[in-house]
N, C-alpha and C positions, 0 to 999 in steps of 0.2 A: 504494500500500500504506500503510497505517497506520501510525504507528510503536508499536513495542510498546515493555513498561516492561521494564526491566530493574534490579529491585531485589538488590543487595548489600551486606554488612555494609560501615559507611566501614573502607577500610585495606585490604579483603581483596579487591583487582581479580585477575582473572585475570593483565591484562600490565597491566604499569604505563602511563600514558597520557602520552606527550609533548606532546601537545594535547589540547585540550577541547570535542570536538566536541559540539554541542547541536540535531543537524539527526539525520532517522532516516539509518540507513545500513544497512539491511538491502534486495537484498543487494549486495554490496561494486561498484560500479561499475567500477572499475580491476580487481579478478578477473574479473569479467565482459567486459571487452570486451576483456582482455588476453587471454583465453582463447581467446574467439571470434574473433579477429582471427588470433591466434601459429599457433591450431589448425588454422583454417580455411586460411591460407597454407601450412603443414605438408604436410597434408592433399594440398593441390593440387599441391604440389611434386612428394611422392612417389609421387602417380600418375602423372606427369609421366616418372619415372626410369625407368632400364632394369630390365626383370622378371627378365634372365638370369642365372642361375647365384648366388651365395652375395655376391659384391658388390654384386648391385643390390640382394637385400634388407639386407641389411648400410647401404649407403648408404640405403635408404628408412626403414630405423631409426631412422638416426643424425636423419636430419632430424626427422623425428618426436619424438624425444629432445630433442635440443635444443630445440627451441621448445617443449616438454610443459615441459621445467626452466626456461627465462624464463617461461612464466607461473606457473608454480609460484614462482619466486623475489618478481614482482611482487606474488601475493599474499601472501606470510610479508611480504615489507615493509610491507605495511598492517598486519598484526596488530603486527608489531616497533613501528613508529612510534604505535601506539594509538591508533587511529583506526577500526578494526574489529575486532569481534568473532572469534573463529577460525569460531563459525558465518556469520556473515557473508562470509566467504572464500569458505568452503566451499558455499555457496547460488550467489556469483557464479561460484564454477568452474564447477557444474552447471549453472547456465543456460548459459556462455559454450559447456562441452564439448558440449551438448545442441546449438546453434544452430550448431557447428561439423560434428558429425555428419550434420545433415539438410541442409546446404550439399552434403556431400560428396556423402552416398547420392543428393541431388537433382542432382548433376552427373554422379554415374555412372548415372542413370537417362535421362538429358535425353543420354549418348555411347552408352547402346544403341539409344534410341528414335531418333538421325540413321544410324545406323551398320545399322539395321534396314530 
């Protein structure tokens, strides 16, 4: 990908930059593969858990939840340390949640098609 401009008055950053990064960064690397990776394990887990009754979904939540909030966290720390953009975050979630989803729906297509 190209790197595109990003013109802003001096003084008027969105998040103030603790580093000074001079490479493109769109999109966010660390949201992306923190996503795809957290998601993807999530994901697998709690297919993995018991379906019965109001604790296995309860428990398939939680897991979900919880590694939904560590990627989420990883990426606000790039925006906090100023070194990405909030769109750039937000580009790497969507690829990472996208390549997380087609992991899954391609693992629950690959247990009907042995199961079949």
């Amino acid at each position: 990908m190209s790197p595109r401009k990003r013109s802003r008055a001096a003084g008027s950053e969105l998040v103030p930059h603790l580093v000074q990064v001079t490479n493109a960064s769109f999109p966010s690397g660390h949201a992306m593969i923190s996503s795809a990776v957290y998601l993807t394990l999530a994901l697998m887990l709690a297919e993995g858990m018991p379906r019965d009754g109001w604790r296995g979904r309860a428990g398939r939540v939680a897991v979900v939840a919880f590694f939904s909030l560590l990627a989420v966290l990883i990426g606000m720390s790039r925006v906090y340390l100023g070194v990405h953009w909030p769109s750039d975050v937000l580009a790497g979630w969507c690829f990472g949640t996208a390549w997380a989803l087609l992991v899954w729906m391609g693992d629950r297509w690959l247990a009907r098609a042995v199961l079949t």
